[in-house]
VEXGUDREN-486194 format. One line per 4 residues: number of its first residue (from 0); their letters; for each residue y, x, z of N, C-alpha, C. Coordinates in nm, 3 decimals, padded with zeros to 5 digits. Each point is the difference from the previous one (the first is absolute). Example, Ala and Ser with C-alpha at 12.3 -4.5 7.8 and 13.67 -1.06 7.14 Angstrom:
residues 2
0) AS) -00.569/01.319/00.780/00.119/-00.089/00.000/00.120/00.090/00.000; 00.105/-00.035/-00.072/00.119/00.082/00.006/00.109/-00.077/00.073
end
This chain:
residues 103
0) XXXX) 00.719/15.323/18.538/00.061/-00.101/00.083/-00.034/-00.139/-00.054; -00.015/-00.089/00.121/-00.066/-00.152/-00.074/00.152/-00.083/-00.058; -00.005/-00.062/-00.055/00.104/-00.079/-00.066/00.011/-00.127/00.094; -00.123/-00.067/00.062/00.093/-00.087/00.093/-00.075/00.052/00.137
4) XXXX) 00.118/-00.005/00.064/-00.050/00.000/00.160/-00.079/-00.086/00.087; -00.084/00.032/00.067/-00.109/-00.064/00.078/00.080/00.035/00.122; -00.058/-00.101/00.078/-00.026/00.087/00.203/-00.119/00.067/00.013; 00.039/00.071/00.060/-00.090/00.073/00.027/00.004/00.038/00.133
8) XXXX) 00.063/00.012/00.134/00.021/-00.034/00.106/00.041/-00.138/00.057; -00.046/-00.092/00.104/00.072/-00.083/00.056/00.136/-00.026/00.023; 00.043/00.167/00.048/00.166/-00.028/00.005/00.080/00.037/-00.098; -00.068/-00.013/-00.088/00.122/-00.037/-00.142/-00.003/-00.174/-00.060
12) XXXX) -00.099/-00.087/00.128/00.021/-00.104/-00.032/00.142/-00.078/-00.055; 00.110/00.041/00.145/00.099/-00.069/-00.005/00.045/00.046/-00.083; 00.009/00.092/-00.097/00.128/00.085/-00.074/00.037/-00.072/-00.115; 00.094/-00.026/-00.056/-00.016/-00.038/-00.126/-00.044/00.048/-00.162
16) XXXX) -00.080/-00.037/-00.087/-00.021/00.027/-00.110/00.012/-00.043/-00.111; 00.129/-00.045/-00.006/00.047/-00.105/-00.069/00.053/00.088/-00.126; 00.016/00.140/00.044/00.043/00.058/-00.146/-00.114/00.074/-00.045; -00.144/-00.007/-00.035/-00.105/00.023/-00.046/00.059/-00.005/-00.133
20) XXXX) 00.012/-00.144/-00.056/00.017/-00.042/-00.128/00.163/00.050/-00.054; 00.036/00.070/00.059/00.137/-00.012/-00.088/-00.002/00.145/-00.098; 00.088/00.006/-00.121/-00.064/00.097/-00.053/00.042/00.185/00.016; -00.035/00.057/-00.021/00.023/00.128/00.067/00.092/00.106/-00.102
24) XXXX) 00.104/00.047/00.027/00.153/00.048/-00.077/-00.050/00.152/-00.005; -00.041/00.096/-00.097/00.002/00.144/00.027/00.145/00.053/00.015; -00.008/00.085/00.077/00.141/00.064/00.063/00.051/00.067/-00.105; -00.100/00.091/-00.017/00.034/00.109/-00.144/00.110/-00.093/-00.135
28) XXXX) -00.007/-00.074/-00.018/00.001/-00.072/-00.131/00.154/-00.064/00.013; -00.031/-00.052/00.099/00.181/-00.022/00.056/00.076/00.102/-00.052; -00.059/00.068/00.118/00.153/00.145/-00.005/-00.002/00.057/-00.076; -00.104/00.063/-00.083/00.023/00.049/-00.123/00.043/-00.030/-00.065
32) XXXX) 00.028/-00.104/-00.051/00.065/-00.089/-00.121/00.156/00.003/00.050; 00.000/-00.017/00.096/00.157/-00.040/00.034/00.060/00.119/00.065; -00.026/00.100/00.004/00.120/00.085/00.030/-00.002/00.069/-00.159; -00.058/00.045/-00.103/00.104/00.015/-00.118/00.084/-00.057/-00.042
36) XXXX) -00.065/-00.127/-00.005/00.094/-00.148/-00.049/00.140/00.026/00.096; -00.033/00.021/00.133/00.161/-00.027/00.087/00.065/00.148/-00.011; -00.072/00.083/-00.062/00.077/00.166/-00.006/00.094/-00.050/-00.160; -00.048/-00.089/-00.103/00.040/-00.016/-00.084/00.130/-00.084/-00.003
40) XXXX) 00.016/-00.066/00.115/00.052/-00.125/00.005/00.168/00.049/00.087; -00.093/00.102/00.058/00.127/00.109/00.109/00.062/00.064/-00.140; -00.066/00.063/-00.072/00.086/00.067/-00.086/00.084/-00.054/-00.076; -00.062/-00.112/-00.053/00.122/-00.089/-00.045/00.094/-00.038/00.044
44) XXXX) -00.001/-00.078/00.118/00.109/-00.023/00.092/00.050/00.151/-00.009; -00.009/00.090/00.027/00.048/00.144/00.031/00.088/-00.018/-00.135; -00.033/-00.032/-00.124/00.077/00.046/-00.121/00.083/-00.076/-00.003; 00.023/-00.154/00.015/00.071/-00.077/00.029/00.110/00.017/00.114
48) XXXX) -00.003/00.040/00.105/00.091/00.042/00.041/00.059/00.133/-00.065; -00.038/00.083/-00.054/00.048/00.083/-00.063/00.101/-00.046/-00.069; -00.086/-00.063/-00.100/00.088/-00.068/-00.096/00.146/-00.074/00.056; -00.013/-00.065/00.095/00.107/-00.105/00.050/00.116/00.143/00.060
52) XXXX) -00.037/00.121/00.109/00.059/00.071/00.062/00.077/00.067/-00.124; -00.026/-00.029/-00.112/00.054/00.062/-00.126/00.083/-00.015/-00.032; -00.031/-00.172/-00.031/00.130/-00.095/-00.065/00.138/00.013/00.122; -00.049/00.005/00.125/00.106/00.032/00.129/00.068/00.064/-00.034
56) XXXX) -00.067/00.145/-00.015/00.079/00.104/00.007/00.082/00.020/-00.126; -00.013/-00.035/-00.109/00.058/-00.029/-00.151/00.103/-00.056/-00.005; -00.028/-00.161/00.098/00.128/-00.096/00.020/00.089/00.073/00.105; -00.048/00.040/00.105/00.119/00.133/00.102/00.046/00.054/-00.089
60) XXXX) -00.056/00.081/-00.080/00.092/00.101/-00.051/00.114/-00.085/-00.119; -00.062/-00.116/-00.040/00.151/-00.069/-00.091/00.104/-00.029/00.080; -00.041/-00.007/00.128/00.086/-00.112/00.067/00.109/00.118/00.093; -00.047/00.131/00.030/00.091/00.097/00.017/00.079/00.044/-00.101
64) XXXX) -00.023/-00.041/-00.139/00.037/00.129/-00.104/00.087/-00.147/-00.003; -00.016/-00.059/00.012/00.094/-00.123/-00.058/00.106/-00.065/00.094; -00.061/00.051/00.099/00.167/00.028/00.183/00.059/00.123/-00.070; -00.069/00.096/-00.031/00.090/00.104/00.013/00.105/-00.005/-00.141
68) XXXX) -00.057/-00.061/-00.123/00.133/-00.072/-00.108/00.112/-00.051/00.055; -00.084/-00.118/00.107/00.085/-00.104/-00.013/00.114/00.079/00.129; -00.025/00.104/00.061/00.130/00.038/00.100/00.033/00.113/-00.114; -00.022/00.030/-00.069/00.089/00.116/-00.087/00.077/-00.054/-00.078
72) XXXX) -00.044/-00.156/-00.073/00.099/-00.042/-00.101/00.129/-00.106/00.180; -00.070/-00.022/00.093/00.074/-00.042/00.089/00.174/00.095/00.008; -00.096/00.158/00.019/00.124/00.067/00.040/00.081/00.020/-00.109; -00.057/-00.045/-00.112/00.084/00.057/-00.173/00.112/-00.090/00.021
76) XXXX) -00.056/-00.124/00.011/00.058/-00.130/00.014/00.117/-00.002/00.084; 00.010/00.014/00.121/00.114/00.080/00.104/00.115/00.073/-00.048; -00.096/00.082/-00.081/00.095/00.094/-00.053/00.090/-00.029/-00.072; -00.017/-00.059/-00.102/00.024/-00.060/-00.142/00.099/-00.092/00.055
80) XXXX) 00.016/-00.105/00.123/00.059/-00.075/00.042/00.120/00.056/00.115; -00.007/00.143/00.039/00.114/00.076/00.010/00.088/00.074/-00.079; -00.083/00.046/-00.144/00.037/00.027/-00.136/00.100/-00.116/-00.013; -00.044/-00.116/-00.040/00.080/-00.093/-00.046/00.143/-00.031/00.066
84) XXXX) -00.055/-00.034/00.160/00.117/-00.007/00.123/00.118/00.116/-00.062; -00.023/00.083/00.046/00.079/00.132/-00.033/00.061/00.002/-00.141; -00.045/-00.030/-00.147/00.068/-00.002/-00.079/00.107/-00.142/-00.036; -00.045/-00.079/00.095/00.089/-00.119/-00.031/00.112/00.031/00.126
88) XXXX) -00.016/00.075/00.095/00.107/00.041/00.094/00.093/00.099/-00.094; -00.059/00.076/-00.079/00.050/00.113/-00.068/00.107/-00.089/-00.133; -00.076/-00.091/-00.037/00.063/-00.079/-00.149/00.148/-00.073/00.068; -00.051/-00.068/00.112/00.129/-00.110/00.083/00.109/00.146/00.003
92) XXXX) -00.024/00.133/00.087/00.107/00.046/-00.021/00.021/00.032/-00.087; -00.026/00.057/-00.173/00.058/00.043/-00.044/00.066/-00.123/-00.074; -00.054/-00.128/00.015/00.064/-00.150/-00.066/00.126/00.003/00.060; 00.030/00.058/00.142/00.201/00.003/00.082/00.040/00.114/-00.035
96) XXXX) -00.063/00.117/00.005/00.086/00.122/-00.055/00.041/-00.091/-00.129; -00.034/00.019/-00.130/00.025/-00.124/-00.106/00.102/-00.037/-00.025; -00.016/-00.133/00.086/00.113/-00.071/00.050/00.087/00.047/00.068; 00.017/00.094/00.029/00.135/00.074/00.092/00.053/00.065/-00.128
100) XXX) -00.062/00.062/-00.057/00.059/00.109/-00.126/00.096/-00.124/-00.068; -00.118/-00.083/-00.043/00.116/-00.121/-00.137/00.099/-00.066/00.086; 00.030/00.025/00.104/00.101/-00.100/00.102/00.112/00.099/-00.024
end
């Protein structure tokens, strides 16, 4: 193949040939190069989200284990505060029985 183009028919007068000179890209060389590079680039991203879907699921699981404390010491708490109710109902009466006996 010639490197610059001639006419060689009349009716390729009008056509343009203005890209004779510009320089010529092999196809091969492109794509080869760049789809390992972007298979490499996927995998990373791939590990990176890994990584991140990790830390998620790590922080979920503190953040349940640490609801489910905080309603168990909730209900202790309840409790403890009907414990108390109840023995100071229990102390007031036996403070008038008491006082009825020494009267």
């Amino acid at each position: 193949m010639k490197d610059k183009r001639t006419y060689t028919h009349l009716k390729e007068h009008g056509e343009d040939m203005s890209h004779e000179n510009e320089t010529k890209i092999k196809q091969d060389s492109g794509l080869g190069e760049t789809i390992p590079y972007m298979i490499e680039k996927h995998k990373k991203e791939i590990w990176d989200w890994k990584q991140k879907e990790s830390e998620w699921i790590k922080t979920d699981n503190l953040f349940k284990g640490s609801q489910k404390i905080i309603e168990e010491l909730s209900a202790k708490l309840v409790q403890q505060v009907r414990i108390i109710s109840d023995l100071n109902y229990q102390l007031t009466k036996l403070k008038k029985e008491l006082a009825d006996k020494n009267k």
